[in-house]
Gaussian input, Z-matrix of N, CA and C with variables (Angstrom, degrees):
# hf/3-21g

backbone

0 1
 N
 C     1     B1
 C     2     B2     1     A1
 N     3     B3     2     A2     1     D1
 C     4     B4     3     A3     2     D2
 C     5     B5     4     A4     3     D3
 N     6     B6     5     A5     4     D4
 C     7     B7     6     A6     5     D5
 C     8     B8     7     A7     6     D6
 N     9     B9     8     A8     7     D7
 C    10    B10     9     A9     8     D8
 C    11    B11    10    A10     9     D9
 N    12    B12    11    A11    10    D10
 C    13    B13    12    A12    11    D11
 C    14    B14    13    A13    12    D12
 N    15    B15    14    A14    13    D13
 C    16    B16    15    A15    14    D14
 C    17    B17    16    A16    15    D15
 N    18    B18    17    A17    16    D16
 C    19    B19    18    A18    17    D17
 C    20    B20    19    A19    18    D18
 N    21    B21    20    A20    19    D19
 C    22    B22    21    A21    20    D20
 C    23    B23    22    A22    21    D21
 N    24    B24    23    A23    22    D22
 C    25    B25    24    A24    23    D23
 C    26    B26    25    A25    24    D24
 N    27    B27    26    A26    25    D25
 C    28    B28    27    A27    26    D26
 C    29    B29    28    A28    27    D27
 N    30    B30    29    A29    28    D28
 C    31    B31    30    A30    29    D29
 C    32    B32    31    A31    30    D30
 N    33    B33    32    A32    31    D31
 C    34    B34    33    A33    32    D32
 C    35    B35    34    A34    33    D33
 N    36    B36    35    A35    34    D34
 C    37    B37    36    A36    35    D35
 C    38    B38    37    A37    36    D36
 N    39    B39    38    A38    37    D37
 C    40    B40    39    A39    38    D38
 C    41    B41    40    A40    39    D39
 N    42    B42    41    A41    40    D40
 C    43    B43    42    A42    41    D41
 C    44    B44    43    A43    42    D42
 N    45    B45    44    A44    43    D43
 C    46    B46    45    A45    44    D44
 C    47    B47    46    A46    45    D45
 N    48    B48    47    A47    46    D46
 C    49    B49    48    A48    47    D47
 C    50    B50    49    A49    48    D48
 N    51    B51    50    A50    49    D49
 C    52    B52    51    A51    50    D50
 C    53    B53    52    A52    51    D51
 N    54    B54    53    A53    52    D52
 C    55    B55    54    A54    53    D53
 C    56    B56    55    A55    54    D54
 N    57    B57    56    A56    55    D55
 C    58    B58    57    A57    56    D56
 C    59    B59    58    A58    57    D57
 N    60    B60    59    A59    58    D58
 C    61    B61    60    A60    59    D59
 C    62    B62    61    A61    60    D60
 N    63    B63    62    A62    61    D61
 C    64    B64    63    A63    62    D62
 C    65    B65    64    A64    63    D63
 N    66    B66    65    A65    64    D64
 C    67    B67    66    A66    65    D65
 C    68    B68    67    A67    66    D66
 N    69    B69    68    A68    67    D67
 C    70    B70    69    A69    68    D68
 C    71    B71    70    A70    69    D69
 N    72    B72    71    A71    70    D70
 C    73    B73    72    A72    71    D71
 C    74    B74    73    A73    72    D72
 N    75    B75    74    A74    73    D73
 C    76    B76    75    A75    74    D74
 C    77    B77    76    A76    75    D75
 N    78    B78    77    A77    76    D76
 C    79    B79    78    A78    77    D77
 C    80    B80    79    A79    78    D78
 N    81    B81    80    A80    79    D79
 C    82    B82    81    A81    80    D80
 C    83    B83    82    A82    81    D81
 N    84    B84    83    A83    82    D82
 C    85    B85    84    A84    83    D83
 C    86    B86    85    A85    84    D84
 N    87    B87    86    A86    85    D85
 C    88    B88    87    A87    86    D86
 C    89    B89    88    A88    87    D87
 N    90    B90    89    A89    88    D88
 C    91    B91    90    A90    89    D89
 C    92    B92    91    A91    90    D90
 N    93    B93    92    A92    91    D91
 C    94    B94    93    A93    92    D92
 C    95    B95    94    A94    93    D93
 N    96    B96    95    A95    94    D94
 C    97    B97    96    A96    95    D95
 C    98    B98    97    A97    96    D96
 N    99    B99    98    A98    97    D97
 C   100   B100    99    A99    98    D98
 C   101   B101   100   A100    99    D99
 N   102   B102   101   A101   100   D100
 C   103   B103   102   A102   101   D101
 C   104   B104   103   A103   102   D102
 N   105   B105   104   A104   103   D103
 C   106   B106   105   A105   104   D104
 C   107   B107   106   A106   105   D105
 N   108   B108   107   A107   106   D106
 C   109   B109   108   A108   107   D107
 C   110   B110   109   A109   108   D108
 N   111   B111   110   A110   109   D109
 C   112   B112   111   A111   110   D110
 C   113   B113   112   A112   111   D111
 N   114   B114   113   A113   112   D112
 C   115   B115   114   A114   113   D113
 C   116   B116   115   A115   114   D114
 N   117   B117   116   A116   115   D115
 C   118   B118   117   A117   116   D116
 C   119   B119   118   A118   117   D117
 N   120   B120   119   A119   118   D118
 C   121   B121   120   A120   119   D119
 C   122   B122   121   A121   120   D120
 N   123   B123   122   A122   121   D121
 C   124   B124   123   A123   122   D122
 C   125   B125   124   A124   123   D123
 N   126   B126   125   A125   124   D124
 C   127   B127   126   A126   125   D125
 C   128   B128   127   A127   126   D126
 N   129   B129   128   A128   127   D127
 C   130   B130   129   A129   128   D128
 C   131   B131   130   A130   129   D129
 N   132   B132   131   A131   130   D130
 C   133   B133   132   A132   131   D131
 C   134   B134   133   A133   132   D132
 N   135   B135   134   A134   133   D133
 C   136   B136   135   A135   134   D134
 C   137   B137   136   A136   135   D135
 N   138   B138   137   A137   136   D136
 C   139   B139   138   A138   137   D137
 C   140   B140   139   A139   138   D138
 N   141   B141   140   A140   139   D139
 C   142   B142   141   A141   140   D140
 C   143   B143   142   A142   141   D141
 N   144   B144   143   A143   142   D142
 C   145   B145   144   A144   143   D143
 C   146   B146   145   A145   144   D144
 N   147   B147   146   A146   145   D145
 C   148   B148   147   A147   146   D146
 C   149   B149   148   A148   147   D147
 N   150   B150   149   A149   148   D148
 C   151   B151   150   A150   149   D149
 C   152   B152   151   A151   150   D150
 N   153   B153   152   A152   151   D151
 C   154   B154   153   A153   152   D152
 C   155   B155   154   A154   153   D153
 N   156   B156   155   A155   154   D154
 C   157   B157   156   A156   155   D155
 C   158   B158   157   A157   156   D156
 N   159   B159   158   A158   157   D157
 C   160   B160   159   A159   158   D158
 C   161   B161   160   A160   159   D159
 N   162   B162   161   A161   160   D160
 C   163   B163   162   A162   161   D161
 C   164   B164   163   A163   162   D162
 N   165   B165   164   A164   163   D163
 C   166   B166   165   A165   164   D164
 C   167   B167   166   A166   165   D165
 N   168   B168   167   A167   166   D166
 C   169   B169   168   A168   167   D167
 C   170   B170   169   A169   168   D168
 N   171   B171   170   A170   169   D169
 C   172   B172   171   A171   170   D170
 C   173   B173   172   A172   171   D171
 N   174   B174   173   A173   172   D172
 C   175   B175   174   A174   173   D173
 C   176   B176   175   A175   174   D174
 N   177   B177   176   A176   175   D175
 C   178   B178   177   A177   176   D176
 C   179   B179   178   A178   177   D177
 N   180   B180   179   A179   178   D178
 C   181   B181   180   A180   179   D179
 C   182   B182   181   A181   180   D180
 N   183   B183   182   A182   181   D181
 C   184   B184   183   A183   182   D182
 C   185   B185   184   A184   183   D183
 N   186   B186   185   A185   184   D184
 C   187   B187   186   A186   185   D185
 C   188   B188   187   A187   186   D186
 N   189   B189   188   A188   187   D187
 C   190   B190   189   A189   188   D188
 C   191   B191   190   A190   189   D189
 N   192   B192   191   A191   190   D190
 C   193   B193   192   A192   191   D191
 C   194   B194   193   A193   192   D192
 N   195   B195   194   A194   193   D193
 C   196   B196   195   A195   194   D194
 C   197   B197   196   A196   195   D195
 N   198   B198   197   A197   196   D196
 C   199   B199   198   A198   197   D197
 C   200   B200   199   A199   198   D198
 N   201   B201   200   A200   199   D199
 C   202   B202   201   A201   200   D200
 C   203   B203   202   A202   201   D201
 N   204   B204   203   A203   202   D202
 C   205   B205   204   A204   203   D203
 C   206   B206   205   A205   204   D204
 N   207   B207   206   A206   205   D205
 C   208   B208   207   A207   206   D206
 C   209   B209   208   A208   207   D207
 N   210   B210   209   A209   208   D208
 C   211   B211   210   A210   209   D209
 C   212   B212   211   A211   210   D210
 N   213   B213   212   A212   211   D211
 C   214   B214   213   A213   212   D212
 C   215   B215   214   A214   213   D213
 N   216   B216   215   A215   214   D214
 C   217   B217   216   A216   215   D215
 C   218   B218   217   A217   216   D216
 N   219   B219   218   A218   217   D217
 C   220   B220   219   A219   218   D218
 C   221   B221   220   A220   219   D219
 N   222   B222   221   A221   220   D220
 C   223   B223   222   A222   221   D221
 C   224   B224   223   A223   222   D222
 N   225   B225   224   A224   223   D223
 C   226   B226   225   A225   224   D224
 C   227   B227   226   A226   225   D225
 N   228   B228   227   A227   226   D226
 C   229   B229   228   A228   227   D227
 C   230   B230   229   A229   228   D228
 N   231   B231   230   A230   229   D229
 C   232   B232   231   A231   230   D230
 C   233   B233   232   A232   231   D231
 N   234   B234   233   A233   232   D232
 C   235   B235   234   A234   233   D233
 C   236   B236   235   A235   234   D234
 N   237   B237   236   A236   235   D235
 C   238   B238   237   A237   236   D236
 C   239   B239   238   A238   237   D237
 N   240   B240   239   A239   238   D238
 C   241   B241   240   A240   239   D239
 C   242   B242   241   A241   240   D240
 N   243   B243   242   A242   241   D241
 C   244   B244   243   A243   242   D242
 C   245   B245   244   A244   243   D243
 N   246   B246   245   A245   244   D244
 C   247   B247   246   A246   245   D245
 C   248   B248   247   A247   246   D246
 N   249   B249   248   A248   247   D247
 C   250   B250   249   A249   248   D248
 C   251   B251   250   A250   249   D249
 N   252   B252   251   A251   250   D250
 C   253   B253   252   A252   251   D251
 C   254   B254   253   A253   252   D252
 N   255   B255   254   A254   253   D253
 C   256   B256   255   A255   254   D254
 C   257   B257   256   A256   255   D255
 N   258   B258   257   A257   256   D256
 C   259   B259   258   A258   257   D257
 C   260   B260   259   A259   258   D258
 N   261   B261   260   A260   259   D259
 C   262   B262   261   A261   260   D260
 C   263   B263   262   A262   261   D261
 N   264   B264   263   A263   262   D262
 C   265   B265   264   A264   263   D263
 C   266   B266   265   A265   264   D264
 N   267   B267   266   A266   265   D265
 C   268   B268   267   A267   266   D266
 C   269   B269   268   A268   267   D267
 N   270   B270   269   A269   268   D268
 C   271   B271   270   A270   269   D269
 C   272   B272   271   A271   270   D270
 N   273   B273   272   A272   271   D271
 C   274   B274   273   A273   272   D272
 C   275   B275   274   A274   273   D273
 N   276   B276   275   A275   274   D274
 C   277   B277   276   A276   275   D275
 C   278   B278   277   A277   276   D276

   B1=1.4448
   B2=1.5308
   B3=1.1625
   B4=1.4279
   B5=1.4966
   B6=1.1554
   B7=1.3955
   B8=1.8808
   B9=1.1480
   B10=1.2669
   B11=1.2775
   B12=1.6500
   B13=1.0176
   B14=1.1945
   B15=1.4650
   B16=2.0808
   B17=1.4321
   B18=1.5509
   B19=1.8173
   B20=1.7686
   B21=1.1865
   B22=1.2088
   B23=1.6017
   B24=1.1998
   B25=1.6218
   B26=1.6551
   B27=1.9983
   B28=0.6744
   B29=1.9876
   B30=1.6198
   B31=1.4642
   B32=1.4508
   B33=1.3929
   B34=1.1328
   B35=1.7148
   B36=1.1646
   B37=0.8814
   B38=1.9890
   B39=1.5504
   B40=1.5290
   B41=1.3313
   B42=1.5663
   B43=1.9688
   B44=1.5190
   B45=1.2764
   B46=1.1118
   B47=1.4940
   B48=1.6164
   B49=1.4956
   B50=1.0005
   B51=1.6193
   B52=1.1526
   B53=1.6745
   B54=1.0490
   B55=1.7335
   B56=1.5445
   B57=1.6454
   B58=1.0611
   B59=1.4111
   B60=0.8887
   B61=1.4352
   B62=1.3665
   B63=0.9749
   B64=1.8233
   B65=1.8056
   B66=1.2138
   B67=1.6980
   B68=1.9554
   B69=0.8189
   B70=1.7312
   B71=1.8265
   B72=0.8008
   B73=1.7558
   B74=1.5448
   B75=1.1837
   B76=1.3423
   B77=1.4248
   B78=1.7022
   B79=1.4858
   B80=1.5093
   B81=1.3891
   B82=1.5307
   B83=1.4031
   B84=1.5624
   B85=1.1802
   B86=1.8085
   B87=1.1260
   B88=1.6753
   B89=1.5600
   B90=1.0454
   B91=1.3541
   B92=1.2158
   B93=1.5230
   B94=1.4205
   B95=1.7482
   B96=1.0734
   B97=1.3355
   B98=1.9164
   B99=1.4972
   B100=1.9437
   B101=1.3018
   B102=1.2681
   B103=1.5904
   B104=1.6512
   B105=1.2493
   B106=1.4326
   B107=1.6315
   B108=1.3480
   B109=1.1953
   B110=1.8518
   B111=1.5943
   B112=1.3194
   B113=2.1381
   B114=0.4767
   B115=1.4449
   B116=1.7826
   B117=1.2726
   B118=1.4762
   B119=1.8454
   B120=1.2687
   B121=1.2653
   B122=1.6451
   B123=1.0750
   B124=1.1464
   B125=2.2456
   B126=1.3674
   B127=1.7469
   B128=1.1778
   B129=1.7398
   B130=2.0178
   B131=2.0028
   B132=1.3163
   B133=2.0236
   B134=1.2626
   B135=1.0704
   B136=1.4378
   B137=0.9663
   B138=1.4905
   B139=1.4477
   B140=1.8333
   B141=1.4167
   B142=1.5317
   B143=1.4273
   B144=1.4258
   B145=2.1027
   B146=1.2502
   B147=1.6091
   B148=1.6917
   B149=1.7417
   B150=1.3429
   B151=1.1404
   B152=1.8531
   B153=1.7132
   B154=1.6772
   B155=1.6624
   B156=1.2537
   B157=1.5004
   B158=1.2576
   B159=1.6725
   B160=1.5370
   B161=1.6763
   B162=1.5895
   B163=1.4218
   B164=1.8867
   B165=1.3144
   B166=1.6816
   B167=1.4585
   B168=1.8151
   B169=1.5259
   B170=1.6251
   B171=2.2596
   B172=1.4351
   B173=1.2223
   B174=1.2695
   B175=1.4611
   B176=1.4916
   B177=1.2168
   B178=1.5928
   B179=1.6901
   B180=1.4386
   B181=1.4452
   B182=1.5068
   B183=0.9618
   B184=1.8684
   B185=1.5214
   B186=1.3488
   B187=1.2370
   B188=1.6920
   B189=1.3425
   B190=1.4980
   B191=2.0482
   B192=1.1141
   B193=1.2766
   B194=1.6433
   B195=1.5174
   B196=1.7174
   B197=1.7694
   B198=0.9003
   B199=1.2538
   B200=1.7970
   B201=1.4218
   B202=1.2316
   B203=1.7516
   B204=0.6493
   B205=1.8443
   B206=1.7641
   B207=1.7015
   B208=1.3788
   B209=1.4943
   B210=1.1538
   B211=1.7284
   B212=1.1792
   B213=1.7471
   B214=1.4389
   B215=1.7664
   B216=1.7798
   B217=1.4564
   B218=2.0408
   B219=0.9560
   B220=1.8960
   B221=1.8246
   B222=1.2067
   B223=1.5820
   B224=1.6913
   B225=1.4182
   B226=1.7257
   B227=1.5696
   B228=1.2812
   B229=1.3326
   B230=1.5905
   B231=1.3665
   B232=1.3308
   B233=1.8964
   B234=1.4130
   B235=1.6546
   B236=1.6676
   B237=2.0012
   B238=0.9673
   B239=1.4875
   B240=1.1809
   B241=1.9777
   B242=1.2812
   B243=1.5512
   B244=1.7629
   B245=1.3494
   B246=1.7604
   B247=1.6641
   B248=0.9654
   B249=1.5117
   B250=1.1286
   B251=2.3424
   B252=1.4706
   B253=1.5365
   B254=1.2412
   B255=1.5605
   B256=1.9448
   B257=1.6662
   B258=1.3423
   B259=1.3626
   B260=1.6735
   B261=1.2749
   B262=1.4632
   B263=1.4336
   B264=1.3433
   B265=1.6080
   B266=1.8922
   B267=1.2089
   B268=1.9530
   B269=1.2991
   B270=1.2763
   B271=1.6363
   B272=1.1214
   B273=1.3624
   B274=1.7579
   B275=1.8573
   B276=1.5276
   B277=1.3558
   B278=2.1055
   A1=109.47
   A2=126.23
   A3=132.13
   A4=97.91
   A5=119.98
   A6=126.55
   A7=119.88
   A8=124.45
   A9=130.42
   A10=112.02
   A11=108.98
   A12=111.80
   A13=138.94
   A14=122.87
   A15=91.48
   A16=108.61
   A17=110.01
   A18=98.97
   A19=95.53
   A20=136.32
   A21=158.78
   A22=104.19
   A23=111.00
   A24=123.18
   A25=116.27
   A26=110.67
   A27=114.91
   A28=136.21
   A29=91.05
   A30=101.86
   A31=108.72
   A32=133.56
   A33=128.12
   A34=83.95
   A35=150.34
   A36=157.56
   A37=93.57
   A38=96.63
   A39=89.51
   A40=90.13
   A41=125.93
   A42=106.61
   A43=116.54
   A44=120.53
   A45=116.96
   A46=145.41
   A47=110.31
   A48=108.52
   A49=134.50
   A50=125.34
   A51=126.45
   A52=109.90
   A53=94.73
   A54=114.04
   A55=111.85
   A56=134.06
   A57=100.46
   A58=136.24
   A59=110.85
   A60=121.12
   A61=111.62
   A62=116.71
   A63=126.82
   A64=97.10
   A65=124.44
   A66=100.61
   A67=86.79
   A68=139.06
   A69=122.42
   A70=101.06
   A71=117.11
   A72=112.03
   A73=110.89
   A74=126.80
   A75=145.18
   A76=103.56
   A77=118.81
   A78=117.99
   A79=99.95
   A80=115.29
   A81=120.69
   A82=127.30
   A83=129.08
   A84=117.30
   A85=85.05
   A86=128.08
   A87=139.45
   A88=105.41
   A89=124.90
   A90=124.46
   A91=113.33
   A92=115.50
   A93=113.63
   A94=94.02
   A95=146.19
   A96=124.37
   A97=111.26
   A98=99.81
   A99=110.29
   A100=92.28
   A101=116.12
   A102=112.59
   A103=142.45
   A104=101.95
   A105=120.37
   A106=117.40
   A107=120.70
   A108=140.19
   A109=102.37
   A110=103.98
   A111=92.56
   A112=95.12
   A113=128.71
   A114=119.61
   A115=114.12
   A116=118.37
   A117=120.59
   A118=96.08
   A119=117.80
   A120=122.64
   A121=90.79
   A122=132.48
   A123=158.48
   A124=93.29
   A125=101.75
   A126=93.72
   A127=98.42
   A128=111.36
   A129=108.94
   A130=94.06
   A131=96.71
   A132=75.10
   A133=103.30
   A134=136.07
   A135=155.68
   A136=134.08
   A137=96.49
   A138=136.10
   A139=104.40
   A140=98.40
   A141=122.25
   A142=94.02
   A143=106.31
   A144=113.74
   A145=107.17
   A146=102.58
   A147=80.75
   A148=91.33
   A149=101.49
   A150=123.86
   A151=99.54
   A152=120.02
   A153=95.56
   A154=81.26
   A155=105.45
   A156=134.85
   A157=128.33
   A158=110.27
   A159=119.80
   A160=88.06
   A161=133.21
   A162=109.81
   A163=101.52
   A164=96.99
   A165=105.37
   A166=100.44
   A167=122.38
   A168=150.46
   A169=90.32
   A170=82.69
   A171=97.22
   A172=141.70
   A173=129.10
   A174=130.25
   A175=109.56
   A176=128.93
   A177=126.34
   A178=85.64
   A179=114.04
   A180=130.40
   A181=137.62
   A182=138.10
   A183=125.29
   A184=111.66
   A185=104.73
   A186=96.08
   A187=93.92
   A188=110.30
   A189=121.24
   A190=118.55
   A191=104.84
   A192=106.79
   A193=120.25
   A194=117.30
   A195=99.10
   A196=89.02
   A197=135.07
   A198=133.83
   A199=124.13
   A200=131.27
   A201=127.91
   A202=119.99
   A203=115.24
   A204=107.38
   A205=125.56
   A206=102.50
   A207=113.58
   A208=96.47
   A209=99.12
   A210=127.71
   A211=119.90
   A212=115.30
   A213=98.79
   A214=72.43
   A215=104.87
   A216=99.28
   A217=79.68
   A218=119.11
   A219=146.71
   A220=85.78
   A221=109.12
   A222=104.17
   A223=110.07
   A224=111.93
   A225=93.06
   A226=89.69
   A227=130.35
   A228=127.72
   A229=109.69
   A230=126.21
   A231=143.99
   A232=97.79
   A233=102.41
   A234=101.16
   A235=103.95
   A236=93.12
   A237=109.04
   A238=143.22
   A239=89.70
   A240=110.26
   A241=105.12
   A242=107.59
   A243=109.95
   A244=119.17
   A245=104.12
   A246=101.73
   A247=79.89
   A248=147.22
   A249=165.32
   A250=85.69
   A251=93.14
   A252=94.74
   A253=112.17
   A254=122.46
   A255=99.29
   A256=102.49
   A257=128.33
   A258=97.46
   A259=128.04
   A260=111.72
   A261=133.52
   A262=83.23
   A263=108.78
   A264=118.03
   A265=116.01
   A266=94.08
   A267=90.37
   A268=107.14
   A269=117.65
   A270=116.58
   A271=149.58
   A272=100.29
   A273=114.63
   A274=93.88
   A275=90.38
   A276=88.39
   A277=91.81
   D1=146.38
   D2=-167.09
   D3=-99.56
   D4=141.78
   D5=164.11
   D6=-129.26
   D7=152.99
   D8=-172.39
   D9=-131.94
   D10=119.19
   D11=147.99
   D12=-140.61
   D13=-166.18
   D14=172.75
   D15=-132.78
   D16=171.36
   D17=-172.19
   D18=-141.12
   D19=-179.93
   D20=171.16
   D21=-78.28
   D22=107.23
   D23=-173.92
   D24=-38.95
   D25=-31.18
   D26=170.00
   D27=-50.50
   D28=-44.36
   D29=174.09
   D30=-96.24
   D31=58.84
   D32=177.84
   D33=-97.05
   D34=-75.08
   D35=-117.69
   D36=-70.17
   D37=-34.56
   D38=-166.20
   D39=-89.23
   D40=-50.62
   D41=-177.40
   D42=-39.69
   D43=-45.01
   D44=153.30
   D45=-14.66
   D46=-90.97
   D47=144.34
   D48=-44.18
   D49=-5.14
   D50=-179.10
   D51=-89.51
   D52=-42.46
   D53=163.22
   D54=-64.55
   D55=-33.03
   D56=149.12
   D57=-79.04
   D58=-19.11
   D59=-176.94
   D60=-61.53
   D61=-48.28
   D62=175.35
   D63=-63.95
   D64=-49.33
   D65=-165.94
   D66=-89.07
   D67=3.19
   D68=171.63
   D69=98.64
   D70=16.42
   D71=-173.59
   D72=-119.44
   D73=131.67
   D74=161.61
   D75=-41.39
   D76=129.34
   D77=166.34
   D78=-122.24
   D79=86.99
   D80=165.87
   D81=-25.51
   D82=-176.98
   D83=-162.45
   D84=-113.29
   D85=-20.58
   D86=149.03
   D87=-32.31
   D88=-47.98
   D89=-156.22
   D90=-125.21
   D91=8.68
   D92=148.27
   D93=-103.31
   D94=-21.04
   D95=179.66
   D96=-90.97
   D97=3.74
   D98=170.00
   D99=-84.09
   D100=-57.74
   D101=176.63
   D102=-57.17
   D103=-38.74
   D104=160.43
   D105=-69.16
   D106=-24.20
   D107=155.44
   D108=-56.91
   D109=-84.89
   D110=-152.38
   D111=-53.58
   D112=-70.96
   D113=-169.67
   D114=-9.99
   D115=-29.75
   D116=168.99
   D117=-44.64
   D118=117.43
   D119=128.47
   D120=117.34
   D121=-31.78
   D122=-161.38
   D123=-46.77
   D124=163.77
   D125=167.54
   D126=-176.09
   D127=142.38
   D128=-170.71
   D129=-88.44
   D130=-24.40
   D131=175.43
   D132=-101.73
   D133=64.99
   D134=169.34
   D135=-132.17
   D136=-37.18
   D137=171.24
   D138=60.18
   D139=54.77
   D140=-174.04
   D141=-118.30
   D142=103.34
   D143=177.71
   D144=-122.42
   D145=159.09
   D146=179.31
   D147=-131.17
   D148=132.92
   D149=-156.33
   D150=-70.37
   D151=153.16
   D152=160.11
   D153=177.06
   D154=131.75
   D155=171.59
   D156=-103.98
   D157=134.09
   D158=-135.94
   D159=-132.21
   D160=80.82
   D161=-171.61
   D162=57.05
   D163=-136.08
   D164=-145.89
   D165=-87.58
   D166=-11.97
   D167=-165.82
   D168=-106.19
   D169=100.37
   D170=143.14
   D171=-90.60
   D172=118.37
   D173=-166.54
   D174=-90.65
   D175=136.01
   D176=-178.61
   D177=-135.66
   D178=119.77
   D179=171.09
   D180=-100.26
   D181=128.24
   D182=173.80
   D183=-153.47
   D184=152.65
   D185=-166.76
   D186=-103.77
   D187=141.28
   D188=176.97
   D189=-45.38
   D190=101.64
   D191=-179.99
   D192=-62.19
   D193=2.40
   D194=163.14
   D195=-116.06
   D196=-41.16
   D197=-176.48
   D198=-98.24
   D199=80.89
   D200=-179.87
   D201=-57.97
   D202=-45.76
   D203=147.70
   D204=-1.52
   D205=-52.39
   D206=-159.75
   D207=-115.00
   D208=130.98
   D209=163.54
   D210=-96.60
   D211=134.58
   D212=-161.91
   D213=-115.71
   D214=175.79
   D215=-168.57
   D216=-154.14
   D217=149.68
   D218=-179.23
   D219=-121.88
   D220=126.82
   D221=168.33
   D222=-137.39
   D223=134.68
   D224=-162.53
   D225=-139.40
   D226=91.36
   D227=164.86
   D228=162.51
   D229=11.46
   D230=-141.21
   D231=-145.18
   D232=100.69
   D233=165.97
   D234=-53.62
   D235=149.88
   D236=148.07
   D237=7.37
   D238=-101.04
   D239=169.88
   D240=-28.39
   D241=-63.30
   D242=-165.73
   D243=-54.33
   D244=-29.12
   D245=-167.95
   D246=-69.60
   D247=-92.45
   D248=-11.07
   D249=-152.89
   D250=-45.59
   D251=166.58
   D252=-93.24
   D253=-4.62
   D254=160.86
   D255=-86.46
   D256=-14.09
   D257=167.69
   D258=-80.34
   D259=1.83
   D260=-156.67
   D261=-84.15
   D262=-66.71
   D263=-174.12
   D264=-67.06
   D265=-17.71
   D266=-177.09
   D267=-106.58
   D268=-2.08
   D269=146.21
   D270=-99.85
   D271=18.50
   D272=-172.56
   D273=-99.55
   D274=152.51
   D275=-151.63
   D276=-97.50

């Protein structure tokens, strides 16, 4: 089941690792700067995402078109609970 939520652009780097860390897989420093990359240009009322797969965690990304700050995130391979603490952590200011 896909879930959505959004975080502060700032802590993308740690929801991230946090998402690897929970499925067991290494997220290189390559593939946080592929990712921080694809997010250039990207928009959620545009419906411009940029797609990127983490192990069995699909990530669908965009950056908020009135506010660039906020990252919106589609997550589809990730219980409950876990999202539920990457939004805990990607909204603290």
């Amino acid at each position: 089941m896909t879930r959505q939520l959004w975080i502060w652009k700032n802590r993308l780097t740690e929801v991230l690792t946090t998402i690897s860390d929970e499925i067991n897989m290494e997220l290189s420093s390559s593939s946080l700067d592929e990712i921080k990359y694809g997010l250039a240009g990207t928009s959620d009322e545009k419906d411009n995402w940029f797609d990127y797969t983490l192990g069995d965690v699909t990530l669908r990304l965009a950056v908020d078109n009135d506010n660039n700050d906020i990252v919106h995130f589609q997550i589809d391979g990730l219980n409950d609970k876990s999202i539920d603490g990457l939004s805990e952590i990607g909204t603290r200011m």
